[in-house]
N, C-alpha and C positions, 0 to 999 in steps of 0.2 A: 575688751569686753564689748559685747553687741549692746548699742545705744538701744533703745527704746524697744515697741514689742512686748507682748504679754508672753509671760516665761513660758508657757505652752509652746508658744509660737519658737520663743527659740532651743527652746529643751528638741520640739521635734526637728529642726533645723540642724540643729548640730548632731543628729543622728544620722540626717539623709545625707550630711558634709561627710559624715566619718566612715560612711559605705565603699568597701573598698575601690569599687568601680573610681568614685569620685575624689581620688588620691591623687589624680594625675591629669595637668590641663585636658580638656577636652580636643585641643586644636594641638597643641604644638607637647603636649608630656610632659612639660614641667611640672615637680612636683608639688604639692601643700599648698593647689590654688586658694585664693580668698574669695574669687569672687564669682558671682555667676549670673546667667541671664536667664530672668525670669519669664519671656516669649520661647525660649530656647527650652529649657530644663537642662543646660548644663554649667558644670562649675567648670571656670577656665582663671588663667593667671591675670594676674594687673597688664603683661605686656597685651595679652589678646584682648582685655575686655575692651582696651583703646582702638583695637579693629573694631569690634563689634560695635560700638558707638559711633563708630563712621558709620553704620549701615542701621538706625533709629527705626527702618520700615520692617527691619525683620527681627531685630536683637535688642532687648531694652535690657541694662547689666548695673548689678548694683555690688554692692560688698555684701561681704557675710561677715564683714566685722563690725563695720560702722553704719551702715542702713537697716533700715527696719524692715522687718518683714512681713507681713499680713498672713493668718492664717492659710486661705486662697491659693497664694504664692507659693509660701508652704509645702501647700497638697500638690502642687504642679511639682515641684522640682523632686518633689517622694514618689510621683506615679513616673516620672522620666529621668533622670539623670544622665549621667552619661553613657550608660548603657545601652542603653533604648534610645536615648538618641542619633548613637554612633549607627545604631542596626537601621536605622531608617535614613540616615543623610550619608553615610559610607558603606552601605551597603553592596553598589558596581560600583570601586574604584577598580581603571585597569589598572595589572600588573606593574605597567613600567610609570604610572604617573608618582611626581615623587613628595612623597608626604614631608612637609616642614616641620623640622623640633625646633624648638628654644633656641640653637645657634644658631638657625638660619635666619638670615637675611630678615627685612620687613616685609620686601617685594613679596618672595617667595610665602611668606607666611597670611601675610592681606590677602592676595590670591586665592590658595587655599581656603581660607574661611567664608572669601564669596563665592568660592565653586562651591563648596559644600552648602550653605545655606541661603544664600543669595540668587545663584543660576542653576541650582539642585542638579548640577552636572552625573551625582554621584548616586541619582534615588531610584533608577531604571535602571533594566539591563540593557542592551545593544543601543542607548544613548549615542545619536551623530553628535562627538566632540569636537572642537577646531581642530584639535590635534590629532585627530586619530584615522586621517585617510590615508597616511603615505605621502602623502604630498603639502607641502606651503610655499607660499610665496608673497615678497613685500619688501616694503623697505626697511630697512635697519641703519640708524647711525652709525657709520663705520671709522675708528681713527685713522688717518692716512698715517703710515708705517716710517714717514722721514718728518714730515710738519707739523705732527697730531695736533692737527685739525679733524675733528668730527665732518662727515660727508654723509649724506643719505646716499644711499646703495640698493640695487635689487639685489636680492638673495633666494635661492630656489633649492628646496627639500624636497629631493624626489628619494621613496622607496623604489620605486622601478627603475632607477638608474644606479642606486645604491652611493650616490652622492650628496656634497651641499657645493653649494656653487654660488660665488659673487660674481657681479658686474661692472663694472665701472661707467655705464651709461645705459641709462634704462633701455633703450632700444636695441643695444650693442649684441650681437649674434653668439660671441666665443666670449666667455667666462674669463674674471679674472682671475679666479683659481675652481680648481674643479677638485673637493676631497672627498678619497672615500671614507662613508659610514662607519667605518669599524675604526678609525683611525683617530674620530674625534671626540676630545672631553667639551664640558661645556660648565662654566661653574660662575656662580654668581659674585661677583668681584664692584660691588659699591662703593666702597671706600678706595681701594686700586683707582679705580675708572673715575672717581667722583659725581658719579652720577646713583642715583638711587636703583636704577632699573639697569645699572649694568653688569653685561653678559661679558665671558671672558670663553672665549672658543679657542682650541687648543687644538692642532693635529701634527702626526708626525710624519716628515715626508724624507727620503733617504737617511732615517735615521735621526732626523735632525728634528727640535721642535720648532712649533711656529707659533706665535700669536695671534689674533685677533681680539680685539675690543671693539664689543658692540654695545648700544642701547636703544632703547624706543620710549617717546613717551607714555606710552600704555604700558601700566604693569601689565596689566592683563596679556596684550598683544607680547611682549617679551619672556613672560611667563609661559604663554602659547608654545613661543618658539622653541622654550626648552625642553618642555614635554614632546612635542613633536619631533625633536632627535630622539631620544632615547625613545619614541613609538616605532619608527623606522630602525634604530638602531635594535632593538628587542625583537623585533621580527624578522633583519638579518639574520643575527643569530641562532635564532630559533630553528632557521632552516642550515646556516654552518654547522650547528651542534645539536641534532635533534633527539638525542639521549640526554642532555642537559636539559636538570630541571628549571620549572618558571622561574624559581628561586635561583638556583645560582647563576641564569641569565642575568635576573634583575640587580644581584650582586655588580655584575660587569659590565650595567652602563654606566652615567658619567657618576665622576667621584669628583669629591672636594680633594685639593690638596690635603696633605697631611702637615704641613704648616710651609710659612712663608715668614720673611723677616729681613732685616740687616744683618750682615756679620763681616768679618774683616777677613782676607782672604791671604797667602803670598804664596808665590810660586814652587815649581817642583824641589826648585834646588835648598829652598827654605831659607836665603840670606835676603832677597827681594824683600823690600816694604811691605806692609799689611797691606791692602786695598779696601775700602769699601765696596760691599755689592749684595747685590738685593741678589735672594735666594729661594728657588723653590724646591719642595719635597712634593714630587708625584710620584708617589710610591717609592721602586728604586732608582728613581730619576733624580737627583739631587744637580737643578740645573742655576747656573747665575748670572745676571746681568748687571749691566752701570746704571741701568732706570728700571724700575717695577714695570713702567708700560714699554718698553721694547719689546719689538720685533720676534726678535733671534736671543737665544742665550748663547751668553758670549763662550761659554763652555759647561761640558756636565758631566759630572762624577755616579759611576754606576755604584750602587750600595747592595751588596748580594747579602749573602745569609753568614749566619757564625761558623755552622760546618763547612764553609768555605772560604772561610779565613777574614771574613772581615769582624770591625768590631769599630767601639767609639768608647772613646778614654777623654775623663775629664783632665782640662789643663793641656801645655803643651809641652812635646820633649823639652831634657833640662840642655841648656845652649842654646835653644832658640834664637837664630841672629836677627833675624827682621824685624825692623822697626812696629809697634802698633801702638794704637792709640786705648785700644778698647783695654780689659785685661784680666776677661773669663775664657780661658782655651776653651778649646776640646781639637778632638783630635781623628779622626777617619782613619783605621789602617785596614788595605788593603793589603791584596797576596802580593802587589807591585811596588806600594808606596804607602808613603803617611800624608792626610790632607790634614793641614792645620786652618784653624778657625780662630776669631775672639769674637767676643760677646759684648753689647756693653753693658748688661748689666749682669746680675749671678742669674735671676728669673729667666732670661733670653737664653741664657746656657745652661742650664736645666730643661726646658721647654723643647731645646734642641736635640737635648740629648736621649730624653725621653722621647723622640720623635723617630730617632734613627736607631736607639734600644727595638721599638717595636715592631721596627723595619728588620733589620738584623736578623731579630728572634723568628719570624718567620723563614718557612722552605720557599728554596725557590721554584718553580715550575719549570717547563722544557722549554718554554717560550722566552722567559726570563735567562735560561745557560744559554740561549743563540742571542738575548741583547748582551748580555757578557761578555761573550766571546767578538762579536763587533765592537765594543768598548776597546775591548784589549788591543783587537787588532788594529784598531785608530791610534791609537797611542802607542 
């Protein structure tokens, strides 16, 4: 029950809460926020109102359960909410910049709420963004790929070369890798990296993937960078596939994994030992290594569709010879083979298999039958 307040005050209170607009945080869509800021006019969740209290010069946020509310107060959050908010501070968001929910990140989500109300990036139209010439350049944290050790690095975003490009010495003339645009994911990995502000750059070069882990002290400056791929990357495209809508561009820049984790792995032949190995799901990429921050995946299993032959079964065939430690199967079949897995806990192997059901259940595309047909032909 709301502490103090004359019932007026929270009889109309709980009427402006219960406006459909204001169902859903303001910032990030969580649902059944409690709380809101009363400079603002909007209602937002307990995780954002702790952003906004970082930022005292623009967002004062109090509960709508346990603070009192002044008539005043009141009338402001009835004449704005999140409606009328949203129209006035996300009014220009470009297409390809990427709006934070509830699972993402801090970085990613604090950003957001300073671009929107803090540096009103988003309250004009043809706003000059950091991110939005085609071009960046600067240093990034980069792990060295054998010592991970963290190094500062130049790194160069150029649209008119249709690359991203490191250096290994700021003055140095010829890049230490030059990738193209269309090639790179980019996804926020803080807990991986242990750093708060870290970026996890992904691209694939003869088929193969690769890593990078980067970060920057500046959320801001790292948050930049990742808008700034997907600005370059969304106007690539735009001109590869110029009958593809804004929308299904923005579909196809960067993605988060579809899940990541432990699982126990053994060989083709199935009598080999379980292994431990860290695991990712990019789409139908099902790749795995012996450390989460490697390089290289030590190998990777294409996942296509159910009309063509693949599927995922809980448990493992019965005879199963290989030792493991864990002891929640599941099971990958292929038109070629069976991939066995363990779990350790039943949660992990559910999560999993729910991960690769929804992969599965999907068609595959013509781009997807030529990585197939490369998979095959590798093995």
């Amino acid at each position: 029950m709301m502490a103090g307040g004359n019932e007026r005050s929270m009889k109309a209170l709980k009427e402006v809460w219960r406006r459909v607009e204001n169902s859903l945080c303001a910032d990030c869509g969580k649902p059944d926020p409690d709380w809101a800021s009363s400079t603002l006019g909007v209602f937002i969740c307990l995780s954002c109102s702790g952003i906004h209290r970082n930022i005292p010069s623009i967002s004062k946020v109090k509960s709508l359960k346990m603070d009192r509310w002044d008539d005043a107060q009141v009338q402001f959050l009835a004449k704005h909410g999140n409606a009328v908010t949203k129209a006035m501070y996300e009014a220009h968001i470009p297409i390809y910049y990427y709006q934070p929910t509830y699972n993402d990140c801090q970085v990613l989500r604090e950003q957001w709420i300073r671009a929107k109300y803090e540096r009103k990036e988003f309250t004009e139209p043809g706003k000059q963004l950091p991110y939005s010439d085609g071009v960046k350049e600067g240093i990034l944290w980069k792990r060295g790929r054998d010592n991970g050790q963290f190094l500062p690095r130049k790194f160069l975003l150029s649209e008119r070369e249709g690359c991203l490009k490191y250096f290994t010495k700021q003055d140095a003339k010829e890049p230490k890798i030059n990738v193209k645009i269309d090639v790179i994911n980019a996804t926020f990995q803080p807990v991986k990296i242990g750093n708060p502000n870290g970026l996890q750059i992904t691209y694939v070069k003869d088929n193969k993937t690769r890593n990078i882990f980067v970060y920057h002290e500046s959320g801001k400056e790292v948050v930049d960078w990742f808008n700034a791929i997907r600005c370059v990357q969304f106007h690539y495209l735009k001109v590869a596939f110029p009958i593809a809508s804004d929308n299904e561009i923005k579909n196809r820049l960067t993605r988060n994994f579809l899940k990541e984790g432990y699982m126990e792995k053994t060989g083709p032949k199935q009598r080999e030992a379980f292994k431990k190995r860290w695991f990712t799901l990019d789409h139908r990429r099902l790749m795995y290594f012996k450390d989460p921050l490697d390089a290289f995946a030590k190998g990777e299993v294409f996942v296509g569709s159910r009309e063509n032959g693949y599927s995922v079964q809980k448990g493992l065939p019965s005879g199963t010879q290989g030792n493991f430690s864990w002891h929640y199967g599941l099971t990958i079949v292929t038109p070629d083979r069976e991939y066995l897995f363990t779990c350790e806990t039943e949660t992990d192997q559910l999560d999993w298999i729910a991960a690769f059901t929804s992969v599965i259940s999907q068609a595959m595309t013509p781009q997807e039958y030529a990585i197939e047909a490369y998979f095959k032909f590798k093995s």
